[in-house]
N, C-alpha and C positions, 0 to 999 in steps of 0.2 A: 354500741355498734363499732365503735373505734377499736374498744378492748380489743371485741372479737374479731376485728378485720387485722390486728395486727397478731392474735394471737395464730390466726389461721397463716398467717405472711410466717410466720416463725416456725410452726409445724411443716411448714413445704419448705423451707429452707435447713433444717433439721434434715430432713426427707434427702431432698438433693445433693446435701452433705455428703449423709450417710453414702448415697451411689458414688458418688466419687470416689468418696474415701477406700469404698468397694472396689472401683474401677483401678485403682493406684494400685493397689492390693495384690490384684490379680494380674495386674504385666509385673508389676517389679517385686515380688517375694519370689524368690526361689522354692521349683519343686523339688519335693524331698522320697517322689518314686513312688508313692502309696499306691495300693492294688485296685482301690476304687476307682473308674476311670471318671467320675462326676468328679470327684476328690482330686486326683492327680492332673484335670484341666484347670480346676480352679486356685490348685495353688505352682500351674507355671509361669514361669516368664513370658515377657512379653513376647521375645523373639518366637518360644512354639506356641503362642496364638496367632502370630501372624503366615503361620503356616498350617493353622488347624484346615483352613479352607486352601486347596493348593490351583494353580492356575500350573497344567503339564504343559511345558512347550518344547516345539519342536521346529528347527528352521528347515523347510520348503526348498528353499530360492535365496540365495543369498543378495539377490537383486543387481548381480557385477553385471557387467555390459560383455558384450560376445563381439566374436569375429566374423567377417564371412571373406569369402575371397572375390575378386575380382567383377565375376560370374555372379555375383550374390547368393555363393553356396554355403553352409553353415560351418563354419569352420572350426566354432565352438558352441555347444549347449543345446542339450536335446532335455524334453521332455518324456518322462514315464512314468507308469504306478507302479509303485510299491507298496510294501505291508510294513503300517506304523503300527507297533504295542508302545500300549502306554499301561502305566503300575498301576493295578486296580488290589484291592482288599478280594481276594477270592470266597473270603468265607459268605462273603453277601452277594449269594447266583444273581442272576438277573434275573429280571419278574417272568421270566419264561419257563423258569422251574429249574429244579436240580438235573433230573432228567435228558432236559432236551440242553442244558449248558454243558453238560458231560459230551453228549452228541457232539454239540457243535467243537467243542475242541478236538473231539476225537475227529472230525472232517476237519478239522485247518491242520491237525499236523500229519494226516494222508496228504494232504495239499501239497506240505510244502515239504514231505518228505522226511519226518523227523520222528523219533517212539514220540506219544504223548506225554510220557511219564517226564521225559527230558526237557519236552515244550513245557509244561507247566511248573517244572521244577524252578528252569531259567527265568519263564517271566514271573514267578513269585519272589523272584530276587530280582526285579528291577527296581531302582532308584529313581529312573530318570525315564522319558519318554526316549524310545528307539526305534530305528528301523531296523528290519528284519537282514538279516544276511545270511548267505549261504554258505557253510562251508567257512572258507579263509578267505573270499570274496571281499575288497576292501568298496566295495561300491552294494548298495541297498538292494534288495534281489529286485529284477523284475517282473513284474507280473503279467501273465499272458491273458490275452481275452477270455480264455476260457475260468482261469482262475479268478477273476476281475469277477464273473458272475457267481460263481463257487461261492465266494465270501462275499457278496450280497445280500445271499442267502441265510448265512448263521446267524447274523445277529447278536455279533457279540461287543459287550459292552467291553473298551481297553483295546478293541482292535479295529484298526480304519485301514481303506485304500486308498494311498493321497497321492496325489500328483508331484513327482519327485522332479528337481533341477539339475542333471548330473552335465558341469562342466567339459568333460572332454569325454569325445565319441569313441568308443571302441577301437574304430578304423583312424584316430587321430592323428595325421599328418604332419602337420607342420608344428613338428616339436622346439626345436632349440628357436626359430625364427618368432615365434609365436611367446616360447617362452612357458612358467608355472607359475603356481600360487603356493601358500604359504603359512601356518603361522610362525610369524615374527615378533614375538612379542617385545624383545629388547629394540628391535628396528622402529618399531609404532613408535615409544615413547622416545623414543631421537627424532623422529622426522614429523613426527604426529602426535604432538604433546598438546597441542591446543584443541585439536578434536578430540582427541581423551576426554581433556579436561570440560570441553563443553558435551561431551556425551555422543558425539557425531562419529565416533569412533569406540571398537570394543576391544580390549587386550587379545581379546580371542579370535579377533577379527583375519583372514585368510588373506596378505596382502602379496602381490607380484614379487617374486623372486627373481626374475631374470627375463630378455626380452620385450614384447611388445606389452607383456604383462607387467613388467616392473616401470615402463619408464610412461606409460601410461594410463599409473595405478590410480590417480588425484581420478581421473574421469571413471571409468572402470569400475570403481568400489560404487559409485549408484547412489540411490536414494535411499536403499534401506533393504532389510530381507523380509521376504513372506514368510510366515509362519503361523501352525495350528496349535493352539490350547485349548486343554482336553480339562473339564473343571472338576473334581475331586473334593470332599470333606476328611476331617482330621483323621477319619477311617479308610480311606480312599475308596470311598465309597462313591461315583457318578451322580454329579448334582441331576437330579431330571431337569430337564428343559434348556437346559446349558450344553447338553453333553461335548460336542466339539467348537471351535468358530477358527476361522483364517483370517490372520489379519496380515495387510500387507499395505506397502507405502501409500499409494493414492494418487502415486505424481503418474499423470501421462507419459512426461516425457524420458521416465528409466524404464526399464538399463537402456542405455546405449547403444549403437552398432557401428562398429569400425570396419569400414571396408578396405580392406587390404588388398594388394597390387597381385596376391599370390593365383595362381592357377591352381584350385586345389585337385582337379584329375590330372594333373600334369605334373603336379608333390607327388602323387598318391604314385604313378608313374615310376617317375626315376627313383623312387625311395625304393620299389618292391624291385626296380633292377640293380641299383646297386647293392641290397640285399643277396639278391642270386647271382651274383658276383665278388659275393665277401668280401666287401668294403669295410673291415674292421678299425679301421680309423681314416677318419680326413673328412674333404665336404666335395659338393656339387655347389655349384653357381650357377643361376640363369639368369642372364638381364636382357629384357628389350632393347636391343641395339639403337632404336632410338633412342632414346630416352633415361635409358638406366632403369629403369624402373625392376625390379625383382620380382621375377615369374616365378622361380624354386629357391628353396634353400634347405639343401639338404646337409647332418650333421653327423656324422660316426663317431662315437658310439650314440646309437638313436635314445635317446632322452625317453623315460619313462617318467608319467607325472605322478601315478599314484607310487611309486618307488626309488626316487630321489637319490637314497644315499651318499656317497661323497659329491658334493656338488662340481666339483673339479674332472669329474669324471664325464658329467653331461653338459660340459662347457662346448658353446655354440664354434666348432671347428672353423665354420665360414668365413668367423670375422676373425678368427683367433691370427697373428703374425707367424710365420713359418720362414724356413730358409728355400728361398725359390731358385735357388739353381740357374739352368740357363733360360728361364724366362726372362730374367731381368734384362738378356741380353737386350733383349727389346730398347729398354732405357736405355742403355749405352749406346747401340747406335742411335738411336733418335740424340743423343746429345752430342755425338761427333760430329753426326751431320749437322746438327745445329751451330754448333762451334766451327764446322769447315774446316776441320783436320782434317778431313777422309772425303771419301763421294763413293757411290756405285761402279767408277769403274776402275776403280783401285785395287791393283792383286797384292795378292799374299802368296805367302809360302810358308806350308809347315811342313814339317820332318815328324812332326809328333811329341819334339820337345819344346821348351820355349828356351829353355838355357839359364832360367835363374828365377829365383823365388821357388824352388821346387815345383813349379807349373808345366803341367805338360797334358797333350791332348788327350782325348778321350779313346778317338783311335788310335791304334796301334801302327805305328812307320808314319802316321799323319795324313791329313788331305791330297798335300801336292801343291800348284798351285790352284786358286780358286781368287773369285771376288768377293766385295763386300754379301752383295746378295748371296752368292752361294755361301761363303761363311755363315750368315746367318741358318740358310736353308739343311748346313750340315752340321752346324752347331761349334762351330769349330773352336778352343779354346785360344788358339795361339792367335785367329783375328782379333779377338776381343780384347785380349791382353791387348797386344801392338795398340790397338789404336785407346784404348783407356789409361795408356802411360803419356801420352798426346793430352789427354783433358787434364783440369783441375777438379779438386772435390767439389770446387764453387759450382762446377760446371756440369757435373753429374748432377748436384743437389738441385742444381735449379730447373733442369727438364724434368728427374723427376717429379718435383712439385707441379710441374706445367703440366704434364700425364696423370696427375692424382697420386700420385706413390711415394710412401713415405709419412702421411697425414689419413684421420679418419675419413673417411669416404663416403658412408651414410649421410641418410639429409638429416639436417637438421636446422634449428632457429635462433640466432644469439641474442635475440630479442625474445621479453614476452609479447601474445598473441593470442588471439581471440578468446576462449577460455582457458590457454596457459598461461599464468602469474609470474613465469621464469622459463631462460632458453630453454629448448627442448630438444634431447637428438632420441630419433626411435632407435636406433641401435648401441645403449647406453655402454656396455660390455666391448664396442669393437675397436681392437689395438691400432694404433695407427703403424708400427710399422716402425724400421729404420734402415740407413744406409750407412752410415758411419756411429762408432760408438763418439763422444767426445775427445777422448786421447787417441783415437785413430786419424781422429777427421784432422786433429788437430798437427801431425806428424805427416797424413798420407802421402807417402813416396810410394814409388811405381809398384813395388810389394803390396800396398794397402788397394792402390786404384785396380793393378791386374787380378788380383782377388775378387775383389770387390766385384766387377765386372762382368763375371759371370754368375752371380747372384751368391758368392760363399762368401767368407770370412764372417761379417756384422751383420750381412742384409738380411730385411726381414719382413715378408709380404704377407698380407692372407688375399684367400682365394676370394672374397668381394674385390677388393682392389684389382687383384690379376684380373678379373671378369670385367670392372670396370675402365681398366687400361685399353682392352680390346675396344669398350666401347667411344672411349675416346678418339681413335685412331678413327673408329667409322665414320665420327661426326668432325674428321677434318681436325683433328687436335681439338675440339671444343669439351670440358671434364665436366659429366652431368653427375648430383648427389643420388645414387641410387634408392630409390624411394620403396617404402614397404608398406605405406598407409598412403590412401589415396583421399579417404574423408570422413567423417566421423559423424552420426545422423543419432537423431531422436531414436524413440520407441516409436513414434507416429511414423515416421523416413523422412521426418524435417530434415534439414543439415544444420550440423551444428558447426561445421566446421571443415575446410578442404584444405588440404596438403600440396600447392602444385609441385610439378616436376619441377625443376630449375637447375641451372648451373651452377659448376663451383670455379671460378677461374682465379688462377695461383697471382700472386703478386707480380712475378717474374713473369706474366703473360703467355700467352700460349706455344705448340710449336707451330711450325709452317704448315699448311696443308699440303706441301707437295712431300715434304720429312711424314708424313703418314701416309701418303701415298706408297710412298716408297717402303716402308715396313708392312703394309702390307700387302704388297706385292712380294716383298720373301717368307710374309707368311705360307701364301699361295704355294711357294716354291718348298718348301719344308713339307708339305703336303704329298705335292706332288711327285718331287723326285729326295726330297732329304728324309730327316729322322723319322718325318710324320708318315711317310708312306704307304705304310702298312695300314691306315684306316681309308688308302684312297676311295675304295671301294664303300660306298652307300646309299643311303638314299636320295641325299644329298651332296652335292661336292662340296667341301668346306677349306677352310687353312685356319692356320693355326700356330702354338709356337709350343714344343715339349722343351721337358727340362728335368733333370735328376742333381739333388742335393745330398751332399754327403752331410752326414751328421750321427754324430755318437749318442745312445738313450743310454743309461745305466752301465757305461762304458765298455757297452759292444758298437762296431759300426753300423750302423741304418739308412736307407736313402729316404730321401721325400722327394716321390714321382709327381711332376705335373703335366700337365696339358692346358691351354685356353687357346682359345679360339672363336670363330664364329662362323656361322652358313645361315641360308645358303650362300656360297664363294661371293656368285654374282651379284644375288638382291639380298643382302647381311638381313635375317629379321633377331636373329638371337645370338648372345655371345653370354661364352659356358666357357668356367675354369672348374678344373677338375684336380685336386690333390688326394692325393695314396700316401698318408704317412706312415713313418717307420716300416717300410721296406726292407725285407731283406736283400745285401750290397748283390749286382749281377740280376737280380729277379727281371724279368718281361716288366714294360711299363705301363702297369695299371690303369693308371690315369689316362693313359692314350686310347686305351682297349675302350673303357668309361665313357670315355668324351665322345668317340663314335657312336654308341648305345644311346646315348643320350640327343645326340643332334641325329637322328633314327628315329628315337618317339618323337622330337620335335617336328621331324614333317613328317609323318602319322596323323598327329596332331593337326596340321595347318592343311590337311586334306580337306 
């Protein structure tokens, strides 16, 4: 009995050998092409046996988290069907016969408008599972109800109607503020080497380029992407009973939604009027005059996401620094008056020159005499000189850091916080600006400060900050961070997370509330009887402060037209700076035309 219980242990182990040895055999000998297909599976490599059976996948949903505005209107990401082909073996019809599979493809390419010969040419050279497209369309066709039941109908195996996740709407507004996505594949393995490496991340992966998309990519990017796999054999042939399945993360609480401060009918707005007023470069500003907080942000040239190209091209104008001309005036009297070199009832006199530094007014023979108010209300260069050769650079620098100007001006966190691991500013891109270079600041004689003073020589503003100056002034000198994220919630509408409003107050403390008083009461005055005149008339009465910067592009000269201001005059709710860059010198001022238009839909709006 022993014999044979060992002889039978040695013939089963002989046995199981033998399958092994089989099994080695057939991953690791190289095939050598033979025509027999029993023959050429059993002497390939391992690598085309582990794709004899294929899993087709196709991602759904990439599972990033979306926007909505204000209102809680979607600001990003819609759903729809489209038509997924996936690579099938044509030569094996489906069990519905030759016949009626000829049919049905003859009805999907009436369908989708295409010869048949061409449909099946294209999908019998697929590689990879796809969706359908139309044309040079870079987005998945959509499918209409009626078509949705069409292909119900056929029954074809390699062709599904799937519910598609296309990140931004047709009518997508808030481009540069909002921001695009991306792949990056050298930026991943720089910033995101450890998710790589733990698999939490894919080279291929679509990460934020710019905006609210790039500096709040960590949360954003989700828990993972939906997706359908379509099952196949080494002939791609449709496993039965497998044919498709979706899989997708499982967590409740992704994507995300970030609700954002924006007005999206009120984007949608000013964008399609400063459109029909060809706005070929500069931005709109809106901020709740309480508060700062960011109603619009509009960008010229409007940002395209599925067509990118030179990224410098569709750079967010809003936050970008510009030469602001005589807006700045604003700063300079706020810091004479603060320093009490001057007061409101101080005259001047210009003749239209000033007599040195090559400075001379804008009009022509000059003002005359006039006051500080009227100077401001007429713009007058030879006020602002006179009394900017009175202060010091310390003395400019430090109002304006007290007004926000000069320093980034979005909110932000120099602490980590709640689920950020590290400070955070939502507007990662926005320049903060300057007033003196260092060899100027470091020199400034009356040359540097009379330049300087009416926003030319170094200075350098963007239209958030101009927008945000106004709102300072409203609140008494008090500088609020202009906020563009209000709070960030589950998939459920948990919160995950809130952004308050808050201050930014300069080291150097703020200015007086009676020194904002007083600048804005010659805003008022600019309006009504000075440069701003011409928008008196509207829906509202407003004030404000224009300005025209000279500056040479490509070494012709250009102006950069502004406007900021706020209305209504009486009860402030919004405060809007408006730049026109590269101007041809002489042209109407834009930005002034703009900024009425624009505080026009705003009460429209607040009707």
């Amino acid at each position: 009995m022993k014999r044979r219980a060992a002889a039978i242990g040695l013939l089963f182990l002989l046995l199981f050998s033998g399958y092994i040895a089989r099994l080695a055999w057939l991953q690791l000998t190289p095939g050598y092409g033979h025509k027999s297909t029993t023959s050429a599976m059993s002497r390939s490599n391992w690598k085309r046996m582990s794709v004899l059976q294929r899993e087709r996948n196709l991602v759904l949903d990439t599972g990033r988290g979306d926007f909505l505005d204000r209102n809680n209107k979607p600001i990003t990401g819609e759903t729809y069907y489209t038509l997924a082909l996936f690579p099938v073996n044509m030569k094996n019809r489906d069990a519905v016969g030759e016949k009626k599979w000829q049919q049905a493809v003859k009805k999907l390419s009436t369908m989708l408008h295409v010869p048949e010969q061409e449909l099946v040419s294209w999908w019998k050279q697929l590689r990879e599972p796809t969706f359908w497209h139309k044309g040079k369309d870079k987005l998945p066709y959509r499918l209409t109800d009626q078509e949705l039941k069409e292909l119900a109908q056929l029954h074809l195996n390699g062709v599904r109607a799937l519910p598609y996740r296309n990140r931004y709407f047709t009518t997508f507004a808030a481009k540069q503020a909002i921001g695009y996505i991306s792949q990056h594949p050298e930026h991943l393995e720089l910033v995101y080497s450890k998710e790589l490496e733990k698999g939490k991340r894919n080279k291929n992966d679509q990460i934020g380029g710019s905006g609210l998309e790039r500096s709040l990519d960590d949360l954003l990017h989700g828990a993972g992407a939906t997706s359908v796999s379509y099952f196949t054999d080494g002939n791609n042939r449709p496993l039965l009973g497998l044919d498709y399945r979706i899989t997708e993360p499982g967590n409740p609480y992704y994507p995300l939604q970030v609700q954002t401060t924006l007005d999206l009918e009120l984007q949608n707005q000013i964008e399609a009027f400063v459109d029909e007023k060809s706005l070929k470069e500069g931005a709109v500003v809106v901020l709740d005059a309480r508060n700062g907080d960011i109603i619009a942000m509009i960008s010229r040239p409007q940002m395209k996401p599925l067509e990118l190209g030179d990224e410098k091209k569709w750079a967010n104008h809003a936050i970008q620094a510009a030469v602001p001309g005589s807006i700045f005036k604003l700063v300079t009297e706020a810091a004479a008056l603060e320093a009490g070199v001057t007061s409101e009832k101080e005259r001047f006199t210009c003749n239209g020159e000033y007599g040195k530094y090559g400075l001379s007014c804008w009009k022509e023979g000059g003002h005359g005499t006039l006051t500080l108010r009227e100077g401001l209300a007429q713009s007058c260069n030879i006020v602002f000189a006179t009394i900017a050769e009175r202060l010091t650079a310390e003395q400019l620098e430090r109002t304006a850091a007290a007004l926000g100007v000069g320093k980034q001006a979005g909110w932000h966190s120099n602490r980590a916080f709640g689920p950020f691991y590290k400070p955070l500013r939502l507007l990662g891109e926005e320049e903060a600006g300057r007033l003196f270079t260092a060899a100027e600041k470091a020199k400034a004689d009356g040359g540097v400060m009379a330049q300087s003073a009416i926003g030319q020589r170094d200075v350098l503003m963007s239209p958030l900050q101009a927008a945000n100056l106004v709102v300072t002034l409203l609140n008494s000198g008090r500088v609020m961070e202009p906020r563009l994220v209000q709070e960030i919630r589950y998939a459920n509408g948990q919160r995950m997370v809130s952004l308050p409003a808050k201050g930014a107050p300069a080291e150097s403390g703020r200015i007086r509330p009676a020194t904002a008083r007083k600048l804005l009461h010659g805003m008022e005055a600019v309006v009504d009887h000075g440069t701003g005149r011409s928008i008196r008339q509207g829906l509202w009465a407003v004030a404000g402060k224009s300005g025209t910067a000279e500056i040479t592009k490509a070494g012709a000269p250009r102006v950069n037209q502004w406007f900021t201001g706020y209305g209504p005059a009486e009860k402030p709710r919004y405060a809007v700076a408006v730049l026109a860059e590269n101007r041809p010198p002489g042209s109407s001022n834009q930005a002034t035309e703009l900024f009425r238009g624009v505080m026009d839909i705003l009460a429209l709006h607040a009707r």
